[in-house]
PyMOL Python script that loads the backbone (N, CA, C, O; Angstrom):
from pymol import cmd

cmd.read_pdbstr("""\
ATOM      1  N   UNK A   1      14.553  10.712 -23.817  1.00  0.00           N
ATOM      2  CA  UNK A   1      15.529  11.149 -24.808  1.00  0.00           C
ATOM      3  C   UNK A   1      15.886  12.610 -24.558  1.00  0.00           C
ATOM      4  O   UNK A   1      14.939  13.370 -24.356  1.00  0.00           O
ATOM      5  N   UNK A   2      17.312  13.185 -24.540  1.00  0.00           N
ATOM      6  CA  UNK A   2      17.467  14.481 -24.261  1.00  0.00           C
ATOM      7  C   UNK A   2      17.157  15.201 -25.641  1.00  0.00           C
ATOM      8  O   UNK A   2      17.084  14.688 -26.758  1.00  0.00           O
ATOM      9  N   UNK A   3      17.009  16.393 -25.305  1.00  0.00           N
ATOM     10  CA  UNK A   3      16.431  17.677 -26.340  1.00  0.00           C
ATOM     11  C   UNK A   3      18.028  17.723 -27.258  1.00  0.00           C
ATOM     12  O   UNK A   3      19.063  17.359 -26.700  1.00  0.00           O
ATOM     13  N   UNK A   4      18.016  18.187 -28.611  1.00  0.00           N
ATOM     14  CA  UNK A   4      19.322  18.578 -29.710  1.00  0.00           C
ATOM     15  C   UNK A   4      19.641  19.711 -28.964  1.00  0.00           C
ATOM     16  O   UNK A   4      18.821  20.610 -28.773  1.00  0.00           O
ATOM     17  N   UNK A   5      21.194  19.732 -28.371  1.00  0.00           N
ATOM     18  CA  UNK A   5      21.667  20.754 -28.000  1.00  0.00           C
ATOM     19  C   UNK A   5      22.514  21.668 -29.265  1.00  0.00           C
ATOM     20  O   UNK A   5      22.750  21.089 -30.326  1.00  0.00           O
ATOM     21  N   UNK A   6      22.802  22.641 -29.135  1.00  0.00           N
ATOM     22  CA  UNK A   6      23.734  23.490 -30.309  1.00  0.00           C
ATOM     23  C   UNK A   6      24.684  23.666 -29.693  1.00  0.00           C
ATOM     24  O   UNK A   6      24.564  24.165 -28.575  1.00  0.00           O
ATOM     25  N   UNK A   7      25.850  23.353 -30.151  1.00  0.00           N
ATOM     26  CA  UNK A   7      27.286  24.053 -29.889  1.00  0.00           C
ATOM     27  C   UNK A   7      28.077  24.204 -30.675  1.00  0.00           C
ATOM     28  O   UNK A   7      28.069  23.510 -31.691  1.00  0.00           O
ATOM     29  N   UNK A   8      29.101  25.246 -30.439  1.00  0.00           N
ATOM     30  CA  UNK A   8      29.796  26.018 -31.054  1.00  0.00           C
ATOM     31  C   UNK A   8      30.895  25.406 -30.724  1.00  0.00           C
ATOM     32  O   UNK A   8      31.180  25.337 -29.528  1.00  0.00           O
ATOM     33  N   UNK A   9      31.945  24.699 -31.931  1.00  0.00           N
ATOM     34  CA  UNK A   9      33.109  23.960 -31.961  1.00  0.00           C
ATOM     35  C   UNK A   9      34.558  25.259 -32.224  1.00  0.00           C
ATOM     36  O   UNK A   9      34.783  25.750 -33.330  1.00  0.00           O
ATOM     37  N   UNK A  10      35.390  25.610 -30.924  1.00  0.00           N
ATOM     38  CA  UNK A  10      36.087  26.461 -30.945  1.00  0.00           C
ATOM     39  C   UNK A  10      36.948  26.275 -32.226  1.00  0.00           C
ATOM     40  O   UNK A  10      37.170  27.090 -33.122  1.00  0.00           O
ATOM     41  N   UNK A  11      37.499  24.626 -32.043  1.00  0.00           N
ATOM     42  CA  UNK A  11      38.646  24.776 -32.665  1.00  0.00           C
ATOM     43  C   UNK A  11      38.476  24.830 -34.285  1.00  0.00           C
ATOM     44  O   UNK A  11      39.263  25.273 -35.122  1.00  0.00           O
ATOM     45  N   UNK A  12      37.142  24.214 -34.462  1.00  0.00           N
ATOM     46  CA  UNK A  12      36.876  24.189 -36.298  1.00  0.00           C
ATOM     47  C   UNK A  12      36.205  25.590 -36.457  1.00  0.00           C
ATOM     48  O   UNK A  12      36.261  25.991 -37.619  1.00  0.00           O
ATOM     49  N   UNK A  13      35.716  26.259 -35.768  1.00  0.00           N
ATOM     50  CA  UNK A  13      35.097  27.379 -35.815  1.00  0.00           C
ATOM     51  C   UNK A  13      33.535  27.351 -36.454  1.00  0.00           C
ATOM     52  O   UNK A  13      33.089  28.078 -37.341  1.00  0.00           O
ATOM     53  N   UNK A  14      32.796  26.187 -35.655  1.00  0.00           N
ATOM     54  CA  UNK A  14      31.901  25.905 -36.768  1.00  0.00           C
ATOM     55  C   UNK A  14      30.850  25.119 -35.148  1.00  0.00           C
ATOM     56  O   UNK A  14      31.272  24.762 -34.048  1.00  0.00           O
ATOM     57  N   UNK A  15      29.475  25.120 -35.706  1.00  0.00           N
ATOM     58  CA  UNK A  15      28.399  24.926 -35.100  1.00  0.00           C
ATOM     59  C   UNK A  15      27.705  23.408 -35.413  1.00  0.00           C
ATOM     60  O   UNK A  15      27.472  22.942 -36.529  1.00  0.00           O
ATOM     61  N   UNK A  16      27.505  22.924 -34.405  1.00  0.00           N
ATOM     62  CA  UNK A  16      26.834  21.519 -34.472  1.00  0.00           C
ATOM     63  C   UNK A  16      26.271  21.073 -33.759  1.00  0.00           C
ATOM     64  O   UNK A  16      26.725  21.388 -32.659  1.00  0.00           O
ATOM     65  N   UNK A  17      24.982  20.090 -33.633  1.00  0.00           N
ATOM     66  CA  UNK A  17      23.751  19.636 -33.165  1.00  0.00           C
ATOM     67  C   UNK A  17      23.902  18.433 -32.703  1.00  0.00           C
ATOM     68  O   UNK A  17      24.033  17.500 -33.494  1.00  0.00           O
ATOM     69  N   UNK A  18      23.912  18.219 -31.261  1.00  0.00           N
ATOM     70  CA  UNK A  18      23.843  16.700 -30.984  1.00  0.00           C
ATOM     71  C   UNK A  18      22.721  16.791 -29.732  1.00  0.00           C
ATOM     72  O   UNK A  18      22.403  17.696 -28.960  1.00  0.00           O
ATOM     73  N   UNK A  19      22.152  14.992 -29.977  1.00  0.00           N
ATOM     74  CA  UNK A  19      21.471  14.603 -28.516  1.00  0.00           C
ATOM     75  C   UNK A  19      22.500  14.032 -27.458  1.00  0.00           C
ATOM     76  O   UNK A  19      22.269  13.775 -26.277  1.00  0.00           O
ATOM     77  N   UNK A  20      23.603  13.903 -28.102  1.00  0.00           N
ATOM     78  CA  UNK A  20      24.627  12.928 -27.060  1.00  0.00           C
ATOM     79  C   UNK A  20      25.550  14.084 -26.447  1.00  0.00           C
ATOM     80  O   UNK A  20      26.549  14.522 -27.017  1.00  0.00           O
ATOM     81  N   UNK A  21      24.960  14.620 -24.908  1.00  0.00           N
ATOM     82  CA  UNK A  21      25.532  15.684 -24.320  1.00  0.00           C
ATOM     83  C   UNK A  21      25.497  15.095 -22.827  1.00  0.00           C
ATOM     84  O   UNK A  21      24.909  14.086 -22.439  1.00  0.00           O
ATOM     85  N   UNK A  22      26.202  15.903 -22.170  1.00  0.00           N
ATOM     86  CA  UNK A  22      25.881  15.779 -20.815  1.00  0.00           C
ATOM     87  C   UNK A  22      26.359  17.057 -20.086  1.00  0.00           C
ATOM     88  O   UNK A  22      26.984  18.001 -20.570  1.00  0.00           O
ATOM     89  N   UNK A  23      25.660  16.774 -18.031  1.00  0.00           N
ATOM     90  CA  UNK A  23      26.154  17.813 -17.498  1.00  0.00           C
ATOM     91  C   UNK A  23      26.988  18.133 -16.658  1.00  0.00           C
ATOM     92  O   UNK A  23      26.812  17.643 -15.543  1.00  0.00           O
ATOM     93  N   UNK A  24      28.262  19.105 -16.858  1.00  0.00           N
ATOM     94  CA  UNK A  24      28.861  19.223 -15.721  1.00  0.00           C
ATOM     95  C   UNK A  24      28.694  20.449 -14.763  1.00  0.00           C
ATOM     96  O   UNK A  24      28.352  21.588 -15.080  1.00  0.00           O
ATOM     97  N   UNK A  25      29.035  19.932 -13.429  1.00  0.00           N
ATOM     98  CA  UNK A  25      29.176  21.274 -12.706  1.00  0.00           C
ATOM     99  C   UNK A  25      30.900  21.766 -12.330  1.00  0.00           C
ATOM    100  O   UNK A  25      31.919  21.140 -12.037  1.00  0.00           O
ATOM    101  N   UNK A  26      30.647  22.849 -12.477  1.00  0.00           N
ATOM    102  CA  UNK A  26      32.234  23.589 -12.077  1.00  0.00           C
ATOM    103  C   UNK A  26      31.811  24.769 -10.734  1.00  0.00           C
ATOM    104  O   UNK A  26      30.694  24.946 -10.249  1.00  0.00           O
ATOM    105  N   UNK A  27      32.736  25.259 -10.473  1.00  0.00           N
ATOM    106  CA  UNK A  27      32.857  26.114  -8.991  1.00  0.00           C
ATOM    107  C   UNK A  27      33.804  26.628  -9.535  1.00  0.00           C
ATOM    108  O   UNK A  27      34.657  25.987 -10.150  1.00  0.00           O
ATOM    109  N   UNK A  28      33.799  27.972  -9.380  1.00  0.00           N
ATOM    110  CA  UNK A  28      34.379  29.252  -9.824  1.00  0.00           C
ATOM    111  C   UNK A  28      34.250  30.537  -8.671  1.00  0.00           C
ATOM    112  O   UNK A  28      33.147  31.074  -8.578  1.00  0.00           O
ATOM    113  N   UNK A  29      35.074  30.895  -8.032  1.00  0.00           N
ATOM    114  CA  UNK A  29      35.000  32.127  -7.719  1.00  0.00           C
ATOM    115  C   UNK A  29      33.959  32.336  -6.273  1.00  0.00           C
ATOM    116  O   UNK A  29      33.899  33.337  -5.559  1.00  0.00           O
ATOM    117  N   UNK A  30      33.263  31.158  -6.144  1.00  0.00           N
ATOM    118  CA  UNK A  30      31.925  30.989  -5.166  1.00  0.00           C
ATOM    119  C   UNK A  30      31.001  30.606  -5.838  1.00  0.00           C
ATOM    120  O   UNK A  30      30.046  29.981  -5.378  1.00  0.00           O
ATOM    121  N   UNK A  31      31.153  30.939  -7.088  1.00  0.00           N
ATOM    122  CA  UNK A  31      29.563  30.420  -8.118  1.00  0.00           C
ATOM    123  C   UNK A  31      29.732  29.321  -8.762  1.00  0.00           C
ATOM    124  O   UNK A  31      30.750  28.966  -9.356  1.00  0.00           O
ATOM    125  N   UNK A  32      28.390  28.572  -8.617  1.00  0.00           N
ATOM    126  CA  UNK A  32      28.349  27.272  -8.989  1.00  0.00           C
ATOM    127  C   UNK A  32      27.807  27.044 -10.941  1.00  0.00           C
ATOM    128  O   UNK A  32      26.680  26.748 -11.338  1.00  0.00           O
ATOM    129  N   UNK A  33      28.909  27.277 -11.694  1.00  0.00           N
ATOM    130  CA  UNK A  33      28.494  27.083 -13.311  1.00  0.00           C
ATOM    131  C   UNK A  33      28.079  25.846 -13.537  1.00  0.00           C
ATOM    132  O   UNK A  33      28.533  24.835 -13.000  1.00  0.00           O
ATOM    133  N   UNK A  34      26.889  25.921 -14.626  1.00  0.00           N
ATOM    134  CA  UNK A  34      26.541  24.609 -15.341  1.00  0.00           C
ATOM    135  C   UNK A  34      26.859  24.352 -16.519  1.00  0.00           C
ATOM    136  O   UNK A  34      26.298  25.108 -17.312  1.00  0.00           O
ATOM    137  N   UNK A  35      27.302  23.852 -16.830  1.00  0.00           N
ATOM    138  CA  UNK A  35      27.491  23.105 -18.421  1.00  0.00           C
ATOM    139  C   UNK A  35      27.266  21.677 -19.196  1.00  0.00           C
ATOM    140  O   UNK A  35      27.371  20.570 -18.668  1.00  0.00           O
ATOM    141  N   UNK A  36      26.892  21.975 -20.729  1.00  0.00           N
ATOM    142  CA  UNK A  36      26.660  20.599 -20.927  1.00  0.00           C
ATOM    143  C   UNK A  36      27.773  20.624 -22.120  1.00  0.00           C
ATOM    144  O   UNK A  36      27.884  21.564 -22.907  1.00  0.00           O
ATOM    145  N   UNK A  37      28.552  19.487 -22.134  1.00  0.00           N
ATOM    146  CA  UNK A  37      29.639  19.266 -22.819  1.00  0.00           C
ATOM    147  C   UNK A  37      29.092  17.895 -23.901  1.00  0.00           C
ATOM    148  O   UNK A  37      28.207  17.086 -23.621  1.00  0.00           O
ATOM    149  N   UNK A  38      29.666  17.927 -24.790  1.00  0.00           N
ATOM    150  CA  UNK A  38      29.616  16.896 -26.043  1.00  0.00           C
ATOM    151  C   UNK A  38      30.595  16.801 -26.956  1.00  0.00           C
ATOM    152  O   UNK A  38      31.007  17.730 -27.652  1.00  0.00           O
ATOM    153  N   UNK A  39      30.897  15.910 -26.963  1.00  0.00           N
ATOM    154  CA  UNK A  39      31.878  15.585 -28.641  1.00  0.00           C
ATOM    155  C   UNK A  39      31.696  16.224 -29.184  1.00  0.00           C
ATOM    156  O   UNK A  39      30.501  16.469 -29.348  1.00  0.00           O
ATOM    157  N   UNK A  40      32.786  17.104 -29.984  1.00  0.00           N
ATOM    158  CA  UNK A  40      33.360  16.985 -31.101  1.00  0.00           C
ATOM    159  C   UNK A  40      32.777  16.320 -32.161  1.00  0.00           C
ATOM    160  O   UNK A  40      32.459  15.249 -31.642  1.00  0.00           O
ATOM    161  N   UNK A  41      32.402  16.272 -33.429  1.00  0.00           N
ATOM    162  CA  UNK A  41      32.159  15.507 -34.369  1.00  0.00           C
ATOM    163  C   UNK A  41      33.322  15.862 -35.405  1.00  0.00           C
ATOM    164  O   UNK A  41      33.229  15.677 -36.618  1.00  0.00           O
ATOM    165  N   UNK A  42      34.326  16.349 -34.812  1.00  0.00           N
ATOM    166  CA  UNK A  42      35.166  16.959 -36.095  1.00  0.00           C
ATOM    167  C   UNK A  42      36.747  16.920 -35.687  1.00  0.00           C
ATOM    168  O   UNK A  42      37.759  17.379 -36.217  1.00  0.00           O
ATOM    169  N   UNK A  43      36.505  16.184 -34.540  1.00  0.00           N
ATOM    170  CA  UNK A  43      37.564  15.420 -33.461  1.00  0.00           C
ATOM    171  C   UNK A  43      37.567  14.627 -32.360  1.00  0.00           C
ATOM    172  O   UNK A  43      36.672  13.786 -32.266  1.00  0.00           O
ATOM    173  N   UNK A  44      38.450  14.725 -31.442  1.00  0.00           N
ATOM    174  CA  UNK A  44      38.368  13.845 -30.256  1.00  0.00           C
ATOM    175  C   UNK A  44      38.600  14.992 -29.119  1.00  0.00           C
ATOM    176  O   UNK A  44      38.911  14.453 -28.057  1.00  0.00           O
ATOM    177  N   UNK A  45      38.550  16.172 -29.043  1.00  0.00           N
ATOM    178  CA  UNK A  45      38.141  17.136 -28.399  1.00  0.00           C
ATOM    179  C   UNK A  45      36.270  17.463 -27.789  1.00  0.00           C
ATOM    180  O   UNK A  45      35.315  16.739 -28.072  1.00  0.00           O
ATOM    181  N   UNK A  46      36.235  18.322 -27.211  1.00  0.00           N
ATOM    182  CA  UNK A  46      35.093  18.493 -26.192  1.00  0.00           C
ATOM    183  C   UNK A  46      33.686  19.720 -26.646  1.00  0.00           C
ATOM    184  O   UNK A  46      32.637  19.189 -26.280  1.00  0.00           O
ATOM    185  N   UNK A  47      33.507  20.580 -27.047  1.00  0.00           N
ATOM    186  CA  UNK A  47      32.386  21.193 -26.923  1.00  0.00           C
ATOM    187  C   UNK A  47      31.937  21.353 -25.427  1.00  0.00           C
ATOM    188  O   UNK A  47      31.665  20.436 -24.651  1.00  0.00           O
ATOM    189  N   UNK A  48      31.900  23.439 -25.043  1.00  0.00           N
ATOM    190  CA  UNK A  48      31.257  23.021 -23.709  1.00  0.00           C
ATOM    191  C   UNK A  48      30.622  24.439 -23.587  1.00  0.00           C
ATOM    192  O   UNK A  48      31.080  25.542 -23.887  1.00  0.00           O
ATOM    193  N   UNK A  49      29.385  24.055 -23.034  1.00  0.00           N
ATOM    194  CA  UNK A  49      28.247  25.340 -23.685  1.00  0.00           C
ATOM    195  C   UNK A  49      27.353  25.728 -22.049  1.00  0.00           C
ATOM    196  O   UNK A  49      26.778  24.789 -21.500  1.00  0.00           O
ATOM    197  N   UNK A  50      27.319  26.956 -21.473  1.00  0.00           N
ATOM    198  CA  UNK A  50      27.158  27.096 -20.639  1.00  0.00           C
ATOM    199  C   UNK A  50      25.081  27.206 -20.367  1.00  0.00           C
ATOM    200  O   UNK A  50      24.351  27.945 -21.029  1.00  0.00           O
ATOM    201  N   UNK A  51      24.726  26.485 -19.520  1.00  0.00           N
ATOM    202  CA  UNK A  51      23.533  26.083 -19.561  1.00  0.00           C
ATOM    203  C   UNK A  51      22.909  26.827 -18.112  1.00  0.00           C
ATOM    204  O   UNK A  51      23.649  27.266 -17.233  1.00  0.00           O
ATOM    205  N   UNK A  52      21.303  26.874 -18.052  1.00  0.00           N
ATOM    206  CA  UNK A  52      21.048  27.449 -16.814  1.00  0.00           C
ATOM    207  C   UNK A  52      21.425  26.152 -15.598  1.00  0.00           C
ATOM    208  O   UNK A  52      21.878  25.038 -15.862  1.00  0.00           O
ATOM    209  N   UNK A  53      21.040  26.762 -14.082  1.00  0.00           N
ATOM    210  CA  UNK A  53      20.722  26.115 -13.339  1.00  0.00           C
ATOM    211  C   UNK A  53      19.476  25.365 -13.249  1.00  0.00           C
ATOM    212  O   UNK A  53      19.711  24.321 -12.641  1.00  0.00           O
ATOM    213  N   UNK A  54      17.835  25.471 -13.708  1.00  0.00           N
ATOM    214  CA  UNK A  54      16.914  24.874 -13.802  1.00  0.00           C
ATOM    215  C   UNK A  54      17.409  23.904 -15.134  1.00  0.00           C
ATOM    216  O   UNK A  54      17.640  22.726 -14.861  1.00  0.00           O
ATOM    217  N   UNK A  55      17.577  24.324 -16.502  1.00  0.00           N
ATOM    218  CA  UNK A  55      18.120  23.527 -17.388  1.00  0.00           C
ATOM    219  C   UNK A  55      19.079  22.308 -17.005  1.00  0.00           C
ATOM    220  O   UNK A  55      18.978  21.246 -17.619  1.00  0.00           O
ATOM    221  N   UNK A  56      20.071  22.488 -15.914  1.00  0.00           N
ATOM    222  CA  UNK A  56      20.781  21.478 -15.444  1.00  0.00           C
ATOM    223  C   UNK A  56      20.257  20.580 -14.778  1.00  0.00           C
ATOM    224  O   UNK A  56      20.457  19.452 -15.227  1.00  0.00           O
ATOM    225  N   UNK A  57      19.342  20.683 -13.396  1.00  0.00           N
ATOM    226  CA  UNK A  57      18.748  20.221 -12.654  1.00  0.00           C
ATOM    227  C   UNK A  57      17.646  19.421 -13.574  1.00  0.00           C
ATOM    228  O   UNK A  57      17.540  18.195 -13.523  1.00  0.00           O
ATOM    229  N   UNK A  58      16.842  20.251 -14.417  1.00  0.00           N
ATOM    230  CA  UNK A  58      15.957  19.066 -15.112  1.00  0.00           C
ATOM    231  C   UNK A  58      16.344  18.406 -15.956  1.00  0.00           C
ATOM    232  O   UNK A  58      15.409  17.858 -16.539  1.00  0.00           O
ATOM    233  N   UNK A  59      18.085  17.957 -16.668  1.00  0.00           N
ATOM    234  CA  UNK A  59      18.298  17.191 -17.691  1.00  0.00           C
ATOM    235  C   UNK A  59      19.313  16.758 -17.009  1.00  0.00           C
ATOM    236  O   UNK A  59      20.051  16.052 -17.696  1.00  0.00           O
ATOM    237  N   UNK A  60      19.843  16.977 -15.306  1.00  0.00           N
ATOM    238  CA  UNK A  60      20.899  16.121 -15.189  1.00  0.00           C
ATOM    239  C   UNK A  60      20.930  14.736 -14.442  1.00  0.00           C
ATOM    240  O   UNK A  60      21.964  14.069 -14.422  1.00  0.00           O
TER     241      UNK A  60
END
""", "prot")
cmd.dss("prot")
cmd.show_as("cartoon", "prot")
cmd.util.cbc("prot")
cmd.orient("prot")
């Protein structure tokens, strides 16, 4: 079971707790970012919260 992640919902301006997340990787600039993205509970929009590299690797 994954750990309750926290994220911060831009567009409601408001904070919320889910286990249902996942991870993406992006490439930027030469550097490789991690993120774990999740629903919205307050739409059909995204949540996307920038995570380490060990954090990615052990939950992805």
């Amino acid at each position: 079971m994954k750990e309750p992640l926290e994220f911060y919902d831009v567009k409601t301006r408001s904070k919320f707790t889910t286990t249902e997340w996942r991870i993406e990787t992006k490439e930027a600039k030469g550097t490789v970012r991690y993120f774990a993205v999740a629903k919205s509970p307050a739409g059909t929009h995204e949540a996307w919260r920038i995570v380490s590299a060990d954090f990615a690797k052990a939950n992805g």
